[in-house]
Phi, psi and omega in degrees: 000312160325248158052258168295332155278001177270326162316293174310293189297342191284313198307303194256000147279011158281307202296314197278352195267284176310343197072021199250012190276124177259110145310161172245124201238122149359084190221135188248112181286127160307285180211215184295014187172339147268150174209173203245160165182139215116299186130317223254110188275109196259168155243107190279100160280038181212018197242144179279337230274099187242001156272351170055035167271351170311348198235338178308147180278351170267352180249354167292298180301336179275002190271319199298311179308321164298310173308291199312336192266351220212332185111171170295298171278145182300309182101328159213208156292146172314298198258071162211319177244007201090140156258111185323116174309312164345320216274303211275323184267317171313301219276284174323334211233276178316263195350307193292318195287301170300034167046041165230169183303349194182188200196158169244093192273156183249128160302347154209174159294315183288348172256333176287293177336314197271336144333279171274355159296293196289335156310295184302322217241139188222178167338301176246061164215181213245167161228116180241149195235142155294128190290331178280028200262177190283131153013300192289315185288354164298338220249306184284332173255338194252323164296325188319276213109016156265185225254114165288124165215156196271157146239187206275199208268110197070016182271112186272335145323311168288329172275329174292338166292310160341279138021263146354291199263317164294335181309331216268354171251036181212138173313293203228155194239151168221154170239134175220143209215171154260162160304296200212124212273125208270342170262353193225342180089351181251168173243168177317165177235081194266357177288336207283317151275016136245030166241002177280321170304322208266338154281342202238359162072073177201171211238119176251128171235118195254119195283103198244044178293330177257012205224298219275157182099316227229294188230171215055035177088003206073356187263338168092169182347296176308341194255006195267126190107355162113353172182137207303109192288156211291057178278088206283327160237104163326075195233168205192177168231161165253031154248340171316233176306330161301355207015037168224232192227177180096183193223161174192142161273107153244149199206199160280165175294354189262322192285339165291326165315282187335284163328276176304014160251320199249319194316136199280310208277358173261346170286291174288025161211174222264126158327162185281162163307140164311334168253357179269325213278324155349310196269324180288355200246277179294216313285303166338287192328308197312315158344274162308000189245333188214078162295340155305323178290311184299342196275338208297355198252319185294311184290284216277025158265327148332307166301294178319301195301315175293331170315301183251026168094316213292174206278183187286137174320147130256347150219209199260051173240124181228108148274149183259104199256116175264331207090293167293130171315309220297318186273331180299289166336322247257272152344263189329318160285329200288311193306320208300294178319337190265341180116342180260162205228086188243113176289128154292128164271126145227199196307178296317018201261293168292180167282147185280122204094002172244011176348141189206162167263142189268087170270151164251083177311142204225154173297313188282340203296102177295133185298325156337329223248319175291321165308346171270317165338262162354268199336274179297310173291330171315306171299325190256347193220338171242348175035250191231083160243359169261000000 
């Protein structure tokens, strides 16, 4: 054990020598958007919850109803303990809200990612990534064995050479993206990659963990401009905007059977809680019922962004790229003194040289608060670059 532990502290003095080493600090949520951590009761620009549904009293109540009637826990795998009628509406409710024939729920978004990359995708087939998407589909193309290559970031020119010169050695090709890109805020051209699949005999899969709830109508990435772009796998989280937990595919009915035959992480791990899958089911509902309320996080990252010269939010992620760790930290206490709770991204999460502060627009997010927000960063961090 000496060994290993002498492995560890080296480790993470290199990490604490860059400043990139991470804690974890105490923070007690009030409701959807204060917190407390500290002594100091903050307003959190940094939480996904961007619908503040974690905290609504119709989706507290349908999780509290579900414990009471179904239990705290699932108890196994579906195809080990049943499939949970819960299970069966959740499924129903995602497919109507993304238009396809079924759905899968997943015990996170980072086990569907790893799922179904590795499930669709083998050895001798090709995979192209967008170099910003997130960590689980990279993760997820690297279980495949098949031959991973990045392209650059939103360049639809560079995955058509990509394209070009590898497709034509490979059985079967995938391009994977986020919608909505969780450090930067902007989105996929995802019409623009599916019409590169269709040319090129390849399969897109758009990651909408940050999309769904919030733009397109609430229906998410694929649906933004008013009509559904050709994405045949759909995939998502139920913790963002939805507030509650899990992961999901939606897809045809035949790719979804598969996936629920063959995907490990959906074979091999224990169904969501009974109030988690509950809570995702009104939250849908609520969505789909009221695309004005979805839309509200996106307007006012709109508000924020027109405050300060930057170009306009596309969805309620807006980053402030300082660059420097040293300064990103800095920035991030200043906010902290000030009442605000901003998360600093650095590098590995970001690219090395972009540190940024990450604001998140939220439904509850007082308009006042954000025009003070503005302020002080216009004033203290951007001067006159606004």
């Amino acid at each position: 054990m000496s060994n290993l532990n002498a492995f560890a502290a080296e480790k993470l003095a290199g990490l604490e020598a860059k400043r990139l080493r991470r804690t974890l600090i105490d923070t007690a949520r009030e409701d959807g958007i204060w917190m407390i951590r500290g002594g100091r009761r903050l307003l959190s620009f940094s939480c996904n919850d961007y619908l503040n549904l974690t905290q609504h009293p119709a989706i507290q109540e349908a999780a509290i109803a579900a414990i009471r009637t179904h239990g705290v826990g699932a108890g196994a795998s579906r195809l080990v303990t049943g499939n949970h009628p819960l299970f069966a509406q959740l499924e129903t409710r995602l497919a109507a809200l993304k238009g396809t024939e079924a759905a899968c729920v997943f015990g996170s978004g980072y086990l569907a990612n790893l799922g179904i990359i590795s499930t669709l995708m083998g050895r001798n087939d090709l995979l192209l990534v967008d170099e910003l998407s997130h960590s689980c589909i990279m993760a997820g193309a690297a279980l495949s064995g098949g031959k991973l290559l990045s392209f650059r970031h939103n360049d639809t020119g560079h995955a058509a050479q990509l394209l070009k010169e590898h497709r034509g050695l490979h059985r079967h090709a995938m391009i994977a993206t986020d919608g909505v890109f969780s450090m930067d805020g902007d989105l996929a051209p995802l019409n623009a990659l599916a019409a590169l699949c269709r040319e090129f005999d390849a399969w897109l899969l758009s990651d909408d963990a940050h999309g769904i709830g919030v733009v397109g109508g609430g229906r998410g990435s694929t649906f933004v401009g008013g009509h559904r772009a050709e994405v045949p796998l759909q995939m998502g989280t139920l913790s963002k905007a939805i507030g509650s937990y899990g992961g999901y595919l939606c897809a045809s009915q035949a790719v979804i059977d598969l996936i629920k035959t063959r995907a490990r992480t959906f074979i091999y791990s224990t169904a969501l809680p009974p109030a988690s899958a509950a809570a995702a089911i009104a939250a849908i509902d609520l969505i789909a019922g009221d695309p004005e309320y979805a839309a509200t996080p996106l307007r006012k990252a709109k508000a924020f962004t027109a405050r300060l010269n930057l170009p306009e939010a596309m969805s309620p992620i807006v980053p402030i790229i300082l660059g420097d760790t040293d300064q990103t930290l800095k920035a991030s206490n200043m906010l902290a003194d000030e009442g605000f709770l901003v998360a600093a991204i650095r590098p590995p999460t970001v690219p090395s040289g972009t540190s940024r502060l990450r604001l998140t627009f939220t439904v509850g997010h007082p308009d006042r608060e954000i025009e003070r927000l503005a302020a002080i960063i216009g004033e203290r961090l951007l001067g006159s670059r606004t």
